[in-house]
TITORMI-311483 format. One record per residue (C-alpha): residue number from 1; residue in one letter; x, y, z. Coordinates in steps of 0.25 Angstrom, whole numbers, m for minus. Layout:
N
REC/NUM/a/X/Y/Z
...
//
This chain:
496
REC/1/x/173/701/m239
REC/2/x/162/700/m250
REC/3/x/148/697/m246
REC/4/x/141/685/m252
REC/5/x/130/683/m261
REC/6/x/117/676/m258
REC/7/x/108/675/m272
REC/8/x/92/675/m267
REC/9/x/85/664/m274
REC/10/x/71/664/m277
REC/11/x/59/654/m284
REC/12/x/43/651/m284
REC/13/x/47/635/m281
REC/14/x/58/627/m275
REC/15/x/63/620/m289
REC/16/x/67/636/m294
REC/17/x/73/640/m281
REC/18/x/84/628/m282
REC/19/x/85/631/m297
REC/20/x/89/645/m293
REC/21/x/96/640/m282
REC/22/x/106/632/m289
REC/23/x/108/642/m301
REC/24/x/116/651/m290
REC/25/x/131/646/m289
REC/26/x/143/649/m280
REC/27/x/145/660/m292
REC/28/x/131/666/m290
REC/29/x/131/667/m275
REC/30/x/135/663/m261
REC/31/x/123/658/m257
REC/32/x/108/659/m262
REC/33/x/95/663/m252
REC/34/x/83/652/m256
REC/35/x/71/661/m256
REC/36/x/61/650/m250
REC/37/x/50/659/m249
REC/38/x/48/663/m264
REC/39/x/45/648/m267
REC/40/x/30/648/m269
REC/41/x/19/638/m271
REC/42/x/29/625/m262
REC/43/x/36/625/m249
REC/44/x/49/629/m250
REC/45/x/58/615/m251
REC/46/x/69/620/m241
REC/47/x/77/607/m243
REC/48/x/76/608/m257
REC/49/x/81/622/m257
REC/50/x/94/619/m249
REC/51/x/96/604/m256
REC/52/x/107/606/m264
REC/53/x/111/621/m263
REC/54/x/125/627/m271
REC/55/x/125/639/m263
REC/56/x/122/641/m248
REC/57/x/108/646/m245
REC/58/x/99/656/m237
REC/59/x/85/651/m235
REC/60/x/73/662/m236
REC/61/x/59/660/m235
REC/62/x/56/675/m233
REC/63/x/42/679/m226
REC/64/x/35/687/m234
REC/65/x/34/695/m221
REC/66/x/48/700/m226
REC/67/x/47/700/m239
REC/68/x/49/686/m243
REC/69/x/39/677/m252
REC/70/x/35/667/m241
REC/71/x/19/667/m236
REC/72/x/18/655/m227
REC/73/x/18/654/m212
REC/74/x/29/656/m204
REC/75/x/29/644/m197
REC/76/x/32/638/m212
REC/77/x/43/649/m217
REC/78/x/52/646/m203
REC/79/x/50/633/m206
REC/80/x/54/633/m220
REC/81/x/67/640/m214
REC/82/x/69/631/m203
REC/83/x/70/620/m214
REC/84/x/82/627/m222
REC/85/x/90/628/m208
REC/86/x/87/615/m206
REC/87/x/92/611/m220
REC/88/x/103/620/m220
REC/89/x/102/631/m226
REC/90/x/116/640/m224
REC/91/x/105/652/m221
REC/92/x/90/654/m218
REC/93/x/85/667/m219
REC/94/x/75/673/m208
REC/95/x/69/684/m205
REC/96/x/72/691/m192
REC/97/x/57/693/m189
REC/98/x/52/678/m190
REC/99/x/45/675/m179
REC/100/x/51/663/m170
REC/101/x/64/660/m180
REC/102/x/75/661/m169
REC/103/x/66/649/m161
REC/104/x/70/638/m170
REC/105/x/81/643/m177
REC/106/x/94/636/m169
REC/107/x/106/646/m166
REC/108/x/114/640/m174
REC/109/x/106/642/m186
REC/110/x/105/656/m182
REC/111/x/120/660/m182
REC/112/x/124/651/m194
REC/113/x/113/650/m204
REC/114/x/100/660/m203
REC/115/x/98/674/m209
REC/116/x/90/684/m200
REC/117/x/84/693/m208
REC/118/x/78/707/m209
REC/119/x/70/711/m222
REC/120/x/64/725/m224
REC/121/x/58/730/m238
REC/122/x/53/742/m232
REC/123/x/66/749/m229
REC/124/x/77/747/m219
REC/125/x/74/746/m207
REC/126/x/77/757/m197
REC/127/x/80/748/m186
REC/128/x/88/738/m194
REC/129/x/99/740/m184
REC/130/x/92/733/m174
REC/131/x/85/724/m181
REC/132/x/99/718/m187
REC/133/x/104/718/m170
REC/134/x/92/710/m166
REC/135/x/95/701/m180
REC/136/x/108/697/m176
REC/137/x/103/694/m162
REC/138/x/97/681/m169
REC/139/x/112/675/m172
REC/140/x/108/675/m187
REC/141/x/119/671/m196
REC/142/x/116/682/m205
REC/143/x/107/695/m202
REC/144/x/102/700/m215
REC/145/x/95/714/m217
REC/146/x/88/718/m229
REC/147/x/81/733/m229
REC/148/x/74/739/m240
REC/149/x/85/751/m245
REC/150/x/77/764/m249
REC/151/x/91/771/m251
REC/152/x/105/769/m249
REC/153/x/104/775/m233
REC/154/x/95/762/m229
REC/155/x/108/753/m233
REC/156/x/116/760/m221
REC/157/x/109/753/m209
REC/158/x/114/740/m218
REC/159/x/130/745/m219
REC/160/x/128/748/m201
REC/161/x/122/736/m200
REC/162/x/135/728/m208
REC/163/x/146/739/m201
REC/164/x/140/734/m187
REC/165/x/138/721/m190
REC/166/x/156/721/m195
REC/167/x/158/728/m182
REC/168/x/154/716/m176
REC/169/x/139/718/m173
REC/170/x/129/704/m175
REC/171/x/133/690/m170
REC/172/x/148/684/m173
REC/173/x/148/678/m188
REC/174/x/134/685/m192
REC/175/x/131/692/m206
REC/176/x/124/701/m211
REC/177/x/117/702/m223
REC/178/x/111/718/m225
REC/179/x/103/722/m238
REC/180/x/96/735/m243
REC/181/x/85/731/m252
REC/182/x/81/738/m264
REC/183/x/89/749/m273
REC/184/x/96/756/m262
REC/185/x/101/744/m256
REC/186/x/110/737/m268
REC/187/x/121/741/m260
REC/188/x/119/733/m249
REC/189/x/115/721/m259
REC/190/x/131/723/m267
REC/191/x/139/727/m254
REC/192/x/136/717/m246
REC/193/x/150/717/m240
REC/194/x/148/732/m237
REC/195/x/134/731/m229
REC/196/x/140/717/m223
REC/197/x/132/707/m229
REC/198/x/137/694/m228
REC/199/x/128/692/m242
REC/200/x/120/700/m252
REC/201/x/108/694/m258
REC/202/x/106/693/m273
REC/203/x/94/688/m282
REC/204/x/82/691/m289
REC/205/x/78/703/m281
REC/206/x/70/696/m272
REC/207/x/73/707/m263
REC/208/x/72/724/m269
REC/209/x/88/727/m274
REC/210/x/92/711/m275
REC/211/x/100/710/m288
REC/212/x/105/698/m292
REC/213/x/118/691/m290
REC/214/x/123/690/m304
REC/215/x/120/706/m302
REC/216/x/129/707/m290
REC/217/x/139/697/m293
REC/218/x/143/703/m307
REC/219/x/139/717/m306
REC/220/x/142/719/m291
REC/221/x/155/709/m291
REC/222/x/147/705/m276
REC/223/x/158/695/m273
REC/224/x/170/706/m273
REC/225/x/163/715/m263
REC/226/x/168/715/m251
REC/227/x/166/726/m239
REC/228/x/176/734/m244
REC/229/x/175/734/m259
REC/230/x/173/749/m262
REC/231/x/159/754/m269
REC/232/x/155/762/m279
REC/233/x/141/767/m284
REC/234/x/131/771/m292
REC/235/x/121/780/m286
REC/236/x/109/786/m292
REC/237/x/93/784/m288
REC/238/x/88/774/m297
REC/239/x/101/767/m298
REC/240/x/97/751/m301
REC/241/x/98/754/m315
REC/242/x/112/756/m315
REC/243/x/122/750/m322
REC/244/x/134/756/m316
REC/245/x/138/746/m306
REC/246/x/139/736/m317
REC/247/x/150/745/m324
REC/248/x/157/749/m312
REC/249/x/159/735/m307
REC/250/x/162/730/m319
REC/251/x/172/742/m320
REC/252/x/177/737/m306
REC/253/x/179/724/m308
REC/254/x/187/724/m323
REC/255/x/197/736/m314
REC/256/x/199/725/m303
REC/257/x/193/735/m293
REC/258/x/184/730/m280
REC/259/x/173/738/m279
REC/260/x/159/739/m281
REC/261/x/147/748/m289
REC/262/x/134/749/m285
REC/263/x/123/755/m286
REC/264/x/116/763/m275
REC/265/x/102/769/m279
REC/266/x/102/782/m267
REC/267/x/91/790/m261
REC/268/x/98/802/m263
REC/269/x/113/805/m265
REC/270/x/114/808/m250
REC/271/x/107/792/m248
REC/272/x/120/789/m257
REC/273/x/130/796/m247
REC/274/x/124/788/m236
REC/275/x/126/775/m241
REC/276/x/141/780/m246
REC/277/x/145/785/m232
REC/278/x/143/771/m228
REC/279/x/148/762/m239
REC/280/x/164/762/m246
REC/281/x/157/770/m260
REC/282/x/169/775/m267
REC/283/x/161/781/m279
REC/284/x/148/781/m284
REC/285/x/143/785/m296
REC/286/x/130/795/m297
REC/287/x/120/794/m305
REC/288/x/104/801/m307
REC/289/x/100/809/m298
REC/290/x/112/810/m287
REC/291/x/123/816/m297
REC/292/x/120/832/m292
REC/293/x/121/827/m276
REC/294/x/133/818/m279
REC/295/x/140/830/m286
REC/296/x/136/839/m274
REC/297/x/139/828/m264
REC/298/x/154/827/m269
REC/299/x/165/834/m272
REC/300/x/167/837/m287
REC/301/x/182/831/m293
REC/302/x/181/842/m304
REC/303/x/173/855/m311
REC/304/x/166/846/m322
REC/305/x/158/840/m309
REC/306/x/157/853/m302
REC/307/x/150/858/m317
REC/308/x/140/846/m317
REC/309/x/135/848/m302
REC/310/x/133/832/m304
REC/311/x/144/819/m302
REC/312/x/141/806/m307
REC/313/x/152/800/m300
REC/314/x/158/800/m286
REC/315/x/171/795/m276
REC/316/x/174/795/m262
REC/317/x/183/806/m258
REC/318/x/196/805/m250
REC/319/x/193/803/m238
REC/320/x/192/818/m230
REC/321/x/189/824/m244
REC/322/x/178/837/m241
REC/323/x/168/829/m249
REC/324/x/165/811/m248
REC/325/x/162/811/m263
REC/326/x/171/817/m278
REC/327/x/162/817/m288
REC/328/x/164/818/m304
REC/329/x/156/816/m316
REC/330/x/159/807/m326
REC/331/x/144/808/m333
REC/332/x/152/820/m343
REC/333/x/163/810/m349
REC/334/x/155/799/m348
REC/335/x/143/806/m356
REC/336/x/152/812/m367
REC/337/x/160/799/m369
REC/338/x/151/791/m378
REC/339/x/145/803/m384
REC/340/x/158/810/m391
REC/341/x/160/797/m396
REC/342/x/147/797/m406
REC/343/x/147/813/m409
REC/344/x/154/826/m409
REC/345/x/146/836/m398
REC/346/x/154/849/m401
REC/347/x/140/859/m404
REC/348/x/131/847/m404
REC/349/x/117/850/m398
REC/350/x/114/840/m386
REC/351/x/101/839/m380
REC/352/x/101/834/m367
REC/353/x/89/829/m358
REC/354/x/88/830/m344
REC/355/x/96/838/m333
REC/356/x/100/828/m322
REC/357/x/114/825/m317
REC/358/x/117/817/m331
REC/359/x/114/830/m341
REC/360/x/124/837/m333
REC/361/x/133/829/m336
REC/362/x/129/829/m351
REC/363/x/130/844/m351
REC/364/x/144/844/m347
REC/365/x/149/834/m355
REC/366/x/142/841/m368
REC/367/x/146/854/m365
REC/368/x/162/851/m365
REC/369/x/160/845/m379
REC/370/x/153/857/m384
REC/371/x/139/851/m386
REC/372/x/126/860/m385
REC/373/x/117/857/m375
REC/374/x/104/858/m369
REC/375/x/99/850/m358
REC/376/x/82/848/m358
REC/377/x/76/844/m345
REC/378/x/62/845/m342
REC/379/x/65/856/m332
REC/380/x/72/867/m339
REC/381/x/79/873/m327
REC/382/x/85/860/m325
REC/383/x/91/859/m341
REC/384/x/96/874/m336
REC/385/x/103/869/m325
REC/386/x/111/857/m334
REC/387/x/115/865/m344
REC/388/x/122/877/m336
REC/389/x/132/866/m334
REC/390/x/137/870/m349
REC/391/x/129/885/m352
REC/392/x/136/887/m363
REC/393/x/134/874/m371
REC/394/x/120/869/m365
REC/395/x/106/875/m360
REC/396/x/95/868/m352
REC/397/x/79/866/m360
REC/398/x/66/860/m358
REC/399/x/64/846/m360
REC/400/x/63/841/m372
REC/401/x/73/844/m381
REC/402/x/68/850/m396
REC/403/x/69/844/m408
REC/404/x/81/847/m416
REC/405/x/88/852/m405
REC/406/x/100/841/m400
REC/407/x/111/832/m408
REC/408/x/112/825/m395
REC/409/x/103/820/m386
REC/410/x/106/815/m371
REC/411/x/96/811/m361
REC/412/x/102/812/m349
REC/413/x/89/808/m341
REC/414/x/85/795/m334
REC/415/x/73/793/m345
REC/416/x/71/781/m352
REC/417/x/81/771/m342
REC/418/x/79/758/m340
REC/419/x/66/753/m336
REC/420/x/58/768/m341
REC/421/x/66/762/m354
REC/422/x/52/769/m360
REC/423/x/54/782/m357
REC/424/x/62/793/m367
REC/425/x/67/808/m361
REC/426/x/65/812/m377
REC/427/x/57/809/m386
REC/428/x/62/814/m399
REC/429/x/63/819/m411
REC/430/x/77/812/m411
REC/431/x/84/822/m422
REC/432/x/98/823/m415
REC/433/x/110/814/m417
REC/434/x/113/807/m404
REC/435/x/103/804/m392
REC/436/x/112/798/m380
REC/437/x/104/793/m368
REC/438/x/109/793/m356
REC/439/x/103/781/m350
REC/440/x/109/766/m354
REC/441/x/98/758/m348
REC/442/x/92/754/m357
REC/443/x/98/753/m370
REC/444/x/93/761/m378
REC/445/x/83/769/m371
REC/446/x/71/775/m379
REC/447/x/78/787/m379
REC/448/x/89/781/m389
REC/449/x/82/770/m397
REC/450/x/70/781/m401
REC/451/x/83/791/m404
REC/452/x/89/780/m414
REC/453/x/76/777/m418
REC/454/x/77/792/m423
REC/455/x/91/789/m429
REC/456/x/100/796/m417
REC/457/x/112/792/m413
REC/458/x/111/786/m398
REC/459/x/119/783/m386
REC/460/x/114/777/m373
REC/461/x/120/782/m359
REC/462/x/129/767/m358
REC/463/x/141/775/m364
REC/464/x/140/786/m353
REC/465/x/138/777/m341
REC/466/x/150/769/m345
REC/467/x/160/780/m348
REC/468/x/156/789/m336
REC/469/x/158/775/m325
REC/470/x/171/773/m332
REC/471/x/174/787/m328
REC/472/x/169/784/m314
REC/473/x/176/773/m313
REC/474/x/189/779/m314
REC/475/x/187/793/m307
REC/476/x/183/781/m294
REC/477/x/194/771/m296
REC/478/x/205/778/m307
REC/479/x/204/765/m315
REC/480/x/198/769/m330
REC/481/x/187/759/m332
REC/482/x/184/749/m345
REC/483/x/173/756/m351
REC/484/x/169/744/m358
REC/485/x/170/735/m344
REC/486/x/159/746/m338
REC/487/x/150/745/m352
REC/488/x/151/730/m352
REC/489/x/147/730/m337
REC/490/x/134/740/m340
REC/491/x/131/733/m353
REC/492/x/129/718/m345
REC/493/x/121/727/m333
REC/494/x/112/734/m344
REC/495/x/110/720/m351
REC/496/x/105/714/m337
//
């Protein structure tokens, strides 16, 4: 069963908040929280706020003790509460440490109608097991959790907590709502139904990873998640830029599949395996810097991996198989794709910049075409190390590369992506014929439009991204993808 979607709604004055309120519909949300506590400068109207609701509401006048906007007394916040129960509010959100809230709130109200809830922006608590016990001791018709996530390892306490709770821990008829706030925690935010969450909340990030419902709704497809729907992933460390879930899911959705992409920003590839060893991830895509430890956590489907010493891609084994993960590589077809399109690299002179998991890659591919390469990193040991992938077609050299020396450029570095859109890896002269850059975000980067400015040939990394998920697509499910389905899908993520 899928989880439901409560859209957080926020104003300076009441007149804005009922405005916001009624532009959600039944298509946007299940039900809508009204953030009392960020109207300023008036009282909150509490009857004015439920008067004529579309959608069932949570009432929140958040203390700014736990993170909320509110800065009058006490007395007057439970007060404020007391009036939405009062005026029937479906939910009324309050925090499991106000003092003196059980003595005037009726049993009844507790089990049908109140949120008891925990906020933590510092991190997840360690004794959040027992916190949630002595929670649902209050009868609450809903417990909700919400921890800051530092890495995807604080999001297992929240997948316990959801198990027990299925086994049958917590009061008959209550729910749960559990969150990882930030980064880390977007999994918990787009698998409600995995963590066993009765809702996820979506918005203007009032709260650190909130992304917004059209977001969730259109990129996620949230309404066809349901516990079981099988999960794929991006992994890498930043990962929020990403516009790989947007593909993927579009990809799913035209192939009539159900599952879902996401996006988990790891601590490490070891946090990654934690968080995997407790949730249905059928593959995953890797990206900088895990693709070394995802190659040497896997085993390898075929020599072209075992030469790159790095995967970009990987798929749950068969269950008793030596090895949890196979891993491939679909950054060498992926990368060559668009490029053989535009030139003839037989004997070509290619320069390429940086010697990360993305170069290895580049070398590969260049070398079975029989392109000349040298790779310049700013440590020459490491250019070295990249270009013994193919000795007899590619050396390693100090950063920068010479002038006169490339037909092709390729940066395969993260320099110059979206928001350091000011930065450049290179800074000319431009005398060659084709500068491909393998970042997409933005488009162009400095890097291409000073190239065209110089009269060069460009391509950005949008190409790549596209052709190497289509290949990923299919090694996970054996359906071949629309390319153009996936490019649409980044395009429309790009433009938002």
């Amino acid at each position: 069963m899928a989880s439901s979607l409560c859209e957080v709604i926020t104003a300076p004055t009441m007149a804005e908040l009922r405005a916001r309120r009624d532009a959600v519909g039944p298509e946007d949300a299940d039900l809508v929280e009204l953030r009392l506590d960020t109207v300023t400068g008036e009282r909150p109207d509490v009857a004015g706020a439920l008067d004529g609701r579309r959608l069932p509401v949570v009432v929140t006048c958040r203390a700014s003790w736990e993170g909320g906007q509110f800065t009058g007394s006490e007395e007057e916040r439970q007060r404020i509460l007391r009036e939405a129960i009062e005026g029937g509010a479906e939910f009324v959100d309050i925090e499991h440490r106000a003092v003196g809230v059980e003595r005037w709130l009726r049993q009844e109200d507790r089990e049908q109608r109140v949120i008891c809830s925990l906020h933590d922006f510092e991190g997840m608590p360690r004794d959040l097991a027992d916190r949630v016990r002595d929670m649902r001791r209050t009868g609450a018709a809903v417990v909700k959790v919400a921890g800051q996530a530092d890495r995807l390892r604080d999001l297992l306490p929240l997948l316990a907590i959801g198990r027990d709770h299925r086994l049958g821990g917590g009061a008959p008829g209550q729910r749960l709502v559990l969150i990882g706030m930030g980064p880390s925690g977007m999994a918990s935010r787009v698998l409600a139904a995995h963590f066993g969450s009765c809702w996820t909340y979506a918005g203007p990030a009032v709260a650190p990873g909130q992304v917004t419902g059209a977001r969730l709704l259109n990129e996620f497809r949230f309404r066809a998640i349901a516990s079981d729907t099988p999960v794929y992933a991006v992994v890498g460390r930043p990962i929020s830029h990403s516009i790989s879930p947007a593909m993927h899911n579009a990809a799913f959705e035209a192939a009539g599949l159900n599952a879902a992409y996401i996006p988990l920003e790891a601590a490490d590839f070891d946090d990654f395996l934690a968080l995997a060893g407790e949730l249905p991830i059928a593959g995953a895509s890797v990206t900088a810097p895990f693709k070394l430890a995802a190659f040497q956590s896997a085993r390898p489907i075929d020599r072209d991996v075992e030469r790159l010493r790095a995967a970009n891609t990987l798929r749950r084994a068969a269950a008793g198989a030596e090895s949890a993960w196979e891993c491939t590589n679909t950054d060498v077809p992926g990368f060559l794709a668009p490029l053989t399109e535009r030139m003839s690299l037989r004997g070509a002179r290619v320069a390429i910049l940086g010697a990360g998991g993305s170069a290895r890659a580049v070398v590969a591919g260049l070398d079975s075409v029989g392109a000349q390469v040298i790779v310049y990193a700013r440590h020459e040991a490491a250019a070295r190390e990249v270009a013994a992938i193919a000795p007899e077609t590619a050396r390693g050299a100090k950063w920068p590369a010479p002038a006169g020396s490339w037909d092709v450029l390729v940066n395969t570095t993260p320099v110059g992506t979206s928001p350091h859109v000011n930065e450049t890896p290179f800074q000319g002269p431009f005398d060659g014929q084709l500068v491909y850059d393998l970042i997409y975000n933005p488009r162009p980067t400095r890097l291409l439009r000073e190239a065209t400015a110089a009269g060069c040939a460009t391509l950005d990394g949008l190409d790549m991204l596209v052709e190497q998920a289509a290949r990923q697509f299919a090694w996970w499910t054996g359906i071949t993808p629309s390319t153009h389905v996936m490019r649409d899908a980044a395009l429309r993520r790009l433009a938002s």
